[in-house]
C-alpha positions, -999 to +999 in steps of 0.1 A: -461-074-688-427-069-673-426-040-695-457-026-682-442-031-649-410-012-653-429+021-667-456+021-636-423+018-614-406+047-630-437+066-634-443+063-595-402+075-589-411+106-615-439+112-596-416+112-556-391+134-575-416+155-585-433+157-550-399+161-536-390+189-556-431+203-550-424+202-515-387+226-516-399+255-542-433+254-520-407+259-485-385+281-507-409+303-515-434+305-486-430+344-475-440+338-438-413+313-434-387+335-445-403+360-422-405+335-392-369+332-401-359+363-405-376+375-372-358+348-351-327+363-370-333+396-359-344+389-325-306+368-323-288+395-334-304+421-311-296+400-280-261+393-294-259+429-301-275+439-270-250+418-245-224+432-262-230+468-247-239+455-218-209+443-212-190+469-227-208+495-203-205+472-172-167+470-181-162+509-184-184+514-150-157+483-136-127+502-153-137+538-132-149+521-102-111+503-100-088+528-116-067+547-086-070+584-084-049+608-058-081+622-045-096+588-031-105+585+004-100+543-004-059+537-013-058+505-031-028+491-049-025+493-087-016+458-095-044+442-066-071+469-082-060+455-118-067+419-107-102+425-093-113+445-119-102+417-143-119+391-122-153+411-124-152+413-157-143+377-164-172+368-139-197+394-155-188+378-191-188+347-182-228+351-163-243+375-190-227+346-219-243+321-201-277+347-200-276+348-240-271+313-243-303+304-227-321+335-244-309+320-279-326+286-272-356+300-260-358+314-298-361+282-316-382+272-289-362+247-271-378+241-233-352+252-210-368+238-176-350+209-181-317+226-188-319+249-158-334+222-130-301+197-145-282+226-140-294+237-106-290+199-095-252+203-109-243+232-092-259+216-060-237+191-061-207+206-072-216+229-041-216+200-019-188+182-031-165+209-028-171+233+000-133+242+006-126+250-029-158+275-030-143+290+006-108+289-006-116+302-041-143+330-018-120+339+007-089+344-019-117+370-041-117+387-005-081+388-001-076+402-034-105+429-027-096+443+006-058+442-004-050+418+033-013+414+018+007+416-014+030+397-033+067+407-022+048+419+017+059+394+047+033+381+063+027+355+096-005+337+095-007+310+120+026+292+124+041+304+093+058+332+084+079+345+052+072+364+021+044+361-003+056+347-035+018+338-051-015+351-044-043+329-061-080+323-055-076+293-042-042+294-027-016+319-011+022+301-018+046+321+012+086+319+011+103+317+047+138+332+049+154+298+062+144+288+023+112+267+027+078+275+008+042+270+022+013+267-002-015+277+022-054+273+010-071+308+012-098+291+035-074+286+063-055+318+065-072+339+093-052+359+112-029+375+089-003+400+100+013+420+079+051+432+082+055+454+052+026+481+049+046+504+077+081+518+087+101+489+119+113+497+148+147+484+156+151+474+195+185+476+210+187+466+246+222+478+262+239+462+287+262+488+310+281+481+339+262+496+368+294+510+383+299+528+348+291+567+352+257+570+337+261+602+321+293+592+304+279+561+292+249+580+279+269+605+256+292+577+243+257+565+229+246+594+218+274+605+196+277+570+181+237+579+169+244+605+159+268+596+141+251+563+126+245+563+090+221+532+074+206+533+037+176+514+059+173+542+086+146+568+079+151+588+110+176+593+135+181+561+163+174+577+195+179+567+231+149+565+253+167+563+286+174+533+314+153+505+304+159+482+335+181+481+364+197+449+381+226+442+407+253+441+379+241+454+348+216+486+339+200+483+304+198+511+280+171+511+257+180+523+218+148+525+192+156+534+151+129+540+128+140+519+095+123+508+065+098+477+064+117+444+071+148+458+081+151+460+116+175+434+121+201+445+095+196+477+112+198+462+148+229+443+141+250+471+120+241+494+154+250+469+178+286+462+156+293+502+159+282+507+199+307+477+203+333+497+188+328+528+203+330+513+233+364+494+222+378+530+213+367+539+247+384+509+265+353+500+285+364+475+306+330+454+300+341+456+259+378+457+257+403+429+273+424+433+300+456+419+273+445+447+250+448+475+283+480+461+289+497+458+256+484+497+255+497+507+283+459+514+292 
């Protein structure tokens, strides 16, 4: 009997095996399987193959759109252009990867309603949660674009001022000369002027003596322009004339067209060599009486 058992017990496994094995030759060979197969294959390989000249196109229309030529009417910078085109592209990848993603899924018939309404409730809430990254991180994109300021320009935005050492899309980092460094979030820069896109103007306010012959005075200046050599000046300084006139003192006005961000080291190396011409001249306002009198002047 327990012999009769044991051979109905292996005749039953024999018989699973057999089933088993029934059941894979008969998915093996079933022809419209492998053609169910081989069309979802085909139809993954087409959008695969299909997004990747999209993008390549999109990328060559980015890559004339942003390259500089002489004869544009719109002069952006190399390196700013270089960063937004990079950024479209990364955004453009990024949105037609997610695009064949969801395509992909859709083939083995995966229900993406769910997918996209947990998505959309995601993005609502990231959107909520973090306003003044997505206006720091839209306001920096802007910056970059429409080429506000540079790294290396100086810049005064608010109550700060210095040069730009960072530009990101979320934050703008500036330098100040007296050595400290602002990180500033894109979403709070608004007014932003810009010190470096155009030649200075160096000031120089002269005080004369009013009992000093104008005309004198006036050619002393003049030949110490012309005269003046700076590797910051780009034209010569000139002298616009009497500025002001008090009881004691009548002000001379002196303007010099210099490079960006130079007007001071300008300003000072002028005023260093009026005060010398005047020395060489013994004007009583800029040389001392113990000097007159040890020169017999």
């Amino acid at each position: 009997m327990r012999n009769g058992l044991w051979m109905a017990t292996g005749a039953s496994g024999d018989n699973l095996w057999q089933r088993f094995i029934d059941d894979i030759w008969a998915t093996v060979t079933d022809v419209a399987m492998w053609q169910s197969t081989a069309t979802v294959l085909g139809r993954i390989l087409l959008i695969v193959l299909v997004s990747r000249f999209a993008l390549a196109i999109i990328g060559r229309i980015i890559d004339r759109v942003t390259v500089e030529r002489d004869n544009s009417r719109l002069k952006l910078r190399s390196r700013r252009v270089q960063t937004v085109g990079r950024l479209l592209k990364n955004a453009v990848g990024y949105v037609t990867n997610f695009i064949v993603i969801l395509l992909i899924l859709g083939e083995f018939h995966i229900n993406l309603a769910p997918l996209l309404a947990g998505a959309g409730v995601l993005g609502l809430a990231i959107g909520f949660g973090a306003q003044s990254l997505v206006k720091d991180i839209i306001t920096g994109f802007f910056i970059i674009l429409e080429d506000h300021f540079s790294v290396g320009d100086v810049i005064e935005t608010g109550k700060y001022r210095g040069t730009v050492e960072m530009i990101g899309l979320r934050a703008t980092r500036i330098h100040s000369w007296t050595g400290e460094v602002f990180t500033l979030p894109n979403g709070s820069i608004n007014d932003v002027t810009n010190f470096s896109l155009n030649n200075a103007i160096a000031v120089i306010d002269l005080p004369v003596a009013s009992t000093d012959q104008l005309e004198t005075v006036t050619d002393q200046i003049r030949g110490v322009l012309h005269r003046f050599e700076d590797p910051n000046l780009v034209s010569e300084a000139i002298l616009l004339g009497v500025q002001t006139i008090g009881a004691a003192d009548v002000v001379l006005r002196v303007i010099a067209e210099c490079r960006p961000n130079t007007q001071e080291h300008v300003t000072r190396h002028l005023n260093a060599d009026l005060k010398k011409a005047f020395e060489a001249e013994r004007n009583p306002r800029f040389y001392r009486n113990e000097d007159r009198a040890l020169t017999g002047g």
